[in-house]
PyMOL commands that place a pseudoatom at each C-alpha (Angstrom):
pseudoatom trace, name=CA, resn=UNK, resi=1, chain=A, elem=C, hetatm=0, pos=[60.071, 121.257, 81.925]
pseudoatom trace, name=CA, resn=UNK, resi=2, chain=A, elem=C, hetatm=0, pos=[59.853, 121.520, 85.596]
pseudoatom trace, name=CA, resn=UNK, resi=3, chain=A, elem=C, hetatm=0, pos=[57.503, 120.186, 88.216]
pseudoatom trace, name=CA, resn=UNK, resi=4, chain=A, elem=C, hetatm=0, pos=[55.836, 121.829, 90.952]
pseudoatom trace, name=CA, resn=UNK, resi=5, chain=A, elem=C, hetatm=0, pos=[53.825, 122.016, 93.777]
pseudoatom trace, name=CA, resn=UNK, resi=6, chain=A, elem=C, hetatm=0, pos=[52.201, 125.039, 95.477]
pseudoatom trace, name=CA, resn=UNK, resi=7, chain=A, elem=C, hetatm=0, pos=[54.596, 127.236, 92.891]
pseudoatom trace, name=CA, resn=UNK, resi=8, chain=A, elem=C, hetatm=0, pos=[57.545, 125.621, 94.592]
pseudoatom trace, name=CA, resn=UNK, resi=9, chain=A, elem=C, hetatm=0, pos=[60.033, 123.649, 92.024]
pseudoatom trace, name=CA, resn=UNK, resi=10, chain=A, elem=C, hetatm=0, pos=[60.166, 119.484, 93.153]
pseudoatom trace, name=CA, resn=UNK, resi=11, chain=A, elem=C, hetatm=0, pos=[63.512, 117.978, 91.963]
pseudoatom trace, name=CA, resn=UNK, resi=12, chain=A, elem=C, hetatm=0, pos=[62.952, 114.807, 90.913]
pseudoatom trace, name=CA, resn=UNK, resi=13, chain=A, elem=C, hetatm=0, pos=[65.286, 112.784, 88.252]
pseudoatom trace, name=CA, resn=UNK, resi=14, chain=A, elem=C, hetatm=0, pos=[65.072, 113.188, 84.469]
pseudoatom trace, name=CA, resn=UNK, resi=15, chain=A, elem=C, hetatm=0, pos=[64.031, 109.112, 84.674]
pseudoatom trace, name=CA, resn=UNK, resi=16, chain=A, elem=C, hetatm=0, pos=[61.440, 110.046, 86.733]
pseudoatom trace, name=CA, resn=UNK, resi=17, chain=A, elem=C, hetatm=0, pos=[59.720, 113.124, 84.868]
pseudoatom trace, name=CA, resn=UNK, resi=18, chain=A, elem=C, hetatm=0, pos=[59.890, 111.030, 81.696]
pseudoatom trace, name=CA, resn=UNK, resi=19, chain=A, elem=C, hetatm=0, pos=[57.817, 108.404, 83.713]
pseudoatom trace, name=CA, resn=UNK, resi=20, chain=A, elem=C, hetatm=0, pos=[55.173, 110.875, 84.490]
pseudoatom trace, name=CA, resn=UNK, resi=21, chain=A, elem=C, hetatm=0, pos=[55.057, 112.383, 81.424]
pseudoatom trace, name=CA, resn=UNK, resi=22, chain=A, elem=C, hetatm=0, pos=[54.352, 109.481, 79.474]
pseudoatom trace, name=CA, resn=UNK, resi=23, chain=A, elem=C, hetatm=0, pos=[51.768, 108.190, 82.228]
pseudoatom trace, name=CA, resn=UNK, resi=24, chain=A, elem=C, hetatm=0, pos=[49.844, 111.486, 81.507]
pseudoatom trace, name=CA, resn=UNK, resi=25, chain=A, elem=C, hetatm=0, pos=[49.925, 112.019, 78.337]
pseudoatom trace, name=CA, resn=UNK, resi=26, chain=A, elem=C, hetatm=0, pos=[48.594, 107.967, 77.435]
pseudoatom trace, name=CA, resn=UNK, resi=27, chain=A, elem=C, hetatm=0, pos=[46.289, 108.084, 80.804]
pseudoatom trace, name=CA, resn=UNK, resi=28, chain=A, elem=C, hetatm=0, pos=[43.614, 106.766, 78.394]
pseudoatom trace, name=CA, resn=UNK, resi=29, chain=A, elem=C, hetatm=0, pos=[45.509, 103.639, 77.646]
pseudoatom trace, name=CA, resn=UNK, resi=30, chain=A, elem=C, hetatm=0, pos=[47.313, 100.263, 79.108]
pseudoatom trace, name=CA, resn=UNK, resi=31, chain=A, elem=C, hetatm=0, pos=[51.141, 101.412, 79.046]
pseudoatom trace, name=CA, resn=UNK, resi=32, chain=A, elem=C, hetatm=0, pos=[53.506, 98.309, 78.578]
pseudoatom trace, name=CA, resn=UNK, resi=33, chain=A, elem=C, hetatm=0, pos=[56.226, 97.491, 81.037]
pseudoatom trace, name=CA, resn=UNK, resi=34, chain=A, elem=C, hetatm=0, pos=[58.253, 97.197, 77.801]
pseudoatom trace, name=CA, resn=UNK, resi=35, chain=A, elem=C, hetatm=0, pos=[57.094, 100.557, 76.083]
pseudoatom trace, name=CA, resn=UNK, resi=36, chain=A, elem=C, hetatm=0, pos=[58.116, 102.013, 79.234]
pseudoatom trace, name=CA, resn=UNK, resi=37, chain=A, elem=C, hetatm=0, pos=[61.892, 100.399, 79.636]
pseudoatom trace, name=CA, resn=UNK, resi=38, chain=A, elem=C, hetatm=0, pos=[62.064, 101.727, 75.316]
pseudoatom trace, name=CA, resn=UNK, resi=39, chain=A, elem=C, hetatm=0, pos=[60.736, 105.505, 76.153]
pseudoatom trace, name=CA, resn=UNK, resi=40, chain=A, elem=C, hetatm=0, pos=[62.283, 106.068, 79.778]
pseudoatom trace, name=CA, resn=UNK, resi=41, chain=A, elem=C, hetatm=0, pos=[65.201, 104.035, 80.167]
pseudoatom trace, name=CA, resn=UNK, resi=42, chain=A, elem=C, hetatm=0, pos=[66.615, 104.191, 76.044]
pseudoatom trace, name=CA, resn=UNK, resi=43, chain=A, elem=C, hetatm=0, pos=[66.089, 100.322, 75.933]
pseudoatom trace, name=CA, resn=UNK, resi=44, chain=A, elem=C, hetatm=0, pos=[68.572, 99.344, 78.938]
pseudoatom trace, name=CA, resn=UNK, resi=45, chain=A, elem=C, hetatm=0, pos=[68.417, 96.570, 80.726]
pseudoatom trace, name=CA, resn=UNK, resi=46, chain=A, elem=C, hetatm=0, pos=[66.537, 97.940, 84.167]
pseudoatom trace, name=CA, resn=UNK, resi=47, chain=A, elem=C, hetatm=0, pos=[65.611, 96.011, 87.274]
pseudoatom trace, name=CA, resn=UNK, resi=48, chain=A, elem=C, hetatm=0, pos=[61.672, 96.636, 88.568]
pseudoatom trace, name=CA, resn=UNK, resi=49, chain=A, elem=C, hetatm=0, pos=[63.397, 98.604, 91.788]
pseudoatom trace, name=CA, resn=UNK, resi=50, chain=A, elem=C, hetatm=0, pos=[65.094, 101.559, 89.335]
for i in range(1, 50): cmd.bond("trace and resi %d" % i, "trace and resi %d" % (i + 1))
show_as sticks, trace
zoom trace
């Protein structure tokens, strides 16, 4: 999967995209700080600036 804008690929990290995704696709409910760090980051130990 890819994102764009206007037809034009935006590189963004795989981090990132997994982010979004997730965001959209549960849009109709609270996301957890902690279900995010399990889906995005694997579980690791992240800081709130990554």
């Amino acid at each position: 999967m890819e994102l764009r804008r206007r037809g034009s690929v935006i590189p963004i990290e795989p981090q990132v995209f997994s982010l979004l995704e997730l965001l959209i696709t549960q849009h109709n409910r609270f996301v957890s700080k902690d279900e995010i760090n399990e889906i995005v980051w694997g579980g690791r130990s992240v800081s709130d600036s990554a």
